[in-house]
N, C-alpha and C positions, 0 to 999 in steps of 0.2 A: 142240347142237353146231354147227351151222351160223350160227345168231345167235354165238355166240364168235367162230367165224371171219372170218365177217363184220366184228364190230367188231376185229381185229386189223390185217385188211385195211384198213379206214376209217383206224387210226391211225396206218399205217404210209405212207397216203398221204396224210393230212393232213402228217405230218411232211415225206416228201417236198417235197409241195407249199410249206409255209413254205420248206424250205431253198433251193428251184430261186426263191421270190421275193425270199430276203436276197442272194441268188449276182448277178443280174439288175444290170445295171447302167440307172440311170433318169437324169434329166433332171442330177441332182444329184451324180452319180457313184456313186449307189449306196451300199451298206454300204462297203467300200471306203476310200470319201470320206470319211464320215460319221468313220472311224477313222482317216485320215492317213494313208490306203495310196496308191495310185496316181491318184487320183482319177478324169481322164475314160479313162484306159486302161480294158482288159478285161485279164486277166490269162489269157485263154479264147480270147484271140485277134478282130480285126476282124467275124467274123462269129456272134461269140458270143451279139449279141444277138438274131438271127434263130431261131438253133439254140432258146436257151435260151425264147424266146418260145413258138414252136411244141409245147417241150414241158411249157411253163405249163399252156398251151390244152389239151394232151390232158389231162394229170393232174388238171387241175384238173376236166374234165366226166367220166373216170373217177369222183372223189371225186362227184362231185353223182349221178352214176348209181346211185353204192353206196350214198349217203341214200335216193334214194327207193325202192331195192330194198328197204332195211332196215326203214322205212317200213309197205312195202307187205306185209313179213315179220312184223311188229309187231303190224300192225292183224291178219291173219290167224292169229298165235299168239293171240291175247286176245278173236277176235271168238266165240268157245264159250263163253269163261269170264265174260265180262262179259254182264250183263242187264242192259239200258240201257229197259226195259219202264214202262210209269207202272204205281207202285203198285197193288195190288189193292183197297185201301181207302183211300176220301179220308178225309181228316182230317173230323170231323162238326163243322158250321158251329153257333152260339148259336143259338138259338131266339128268334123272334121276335114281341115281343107285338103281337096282334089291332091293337092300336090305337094302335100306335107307326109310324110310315113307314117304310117298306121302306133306309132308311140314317141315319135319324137317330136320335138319341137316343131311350130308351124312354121311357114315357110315365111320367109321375108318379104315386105309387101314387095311387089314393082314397079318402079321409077318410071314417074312420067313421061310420054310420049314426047315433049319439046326439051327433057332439061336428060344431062349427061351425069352417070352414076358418079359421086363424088368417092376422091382417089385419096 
């Protein structure tokens, strides 16, 4: 229940957050501009961009505080359920002939007792 609400919260200030930075008037006049509105006006008034700055900055480290809360919510719902343990049995490696070097290729069989190594 709490993991839900949390992410309702997160979305509802993500959303926030986007709207308070298209509102924002920037170098360029902003959204605004960009659409033929007023351009270097605010429509918010001369000290609109102080106001709406400051409350970028809280919103915006609200939203990063509720990640690493969710985070740290995350890792503690999952950390029972998950066994992140090394196997119980390792895989069983090839067997390695007497007379073959410890990484190279094995050794070639040996030619029969009655017949002569062909040349």
């Amino acid at each position: 229940m709490w993991n839900m609400l949390l992410m309702v919260v997160m979305f509802v200030a993500a959303v926030v957050l986007i709207l308070l930075v298209l509102v924002q008037r920037g170098k360029g006049g902003g959204l605004a501009g960009a659409l033929g509105g007023m351009g270097g006006q605010s429509a918010f008034g001369t000290k609109a961009g102080d106001t709406f700055t400051k409350i970028t900055i809280g919103v915006a480290t609200f939203w990063i505080l509720l990640c690493v809360v969710s985070v740290g919510a995350l890792r503690h719902r999952t950390a029972g359920k998950l066994d992140v343990a090394a196997p119980t049995q390792a895989p069983a490696a090839p067997s390695q002939d007497a007379g073959s070097p410890a990484g190279g290729p094995p050794a070639a069989p040996a030619a029969p007792a009655g017949e002569a190594p062909a040349k």
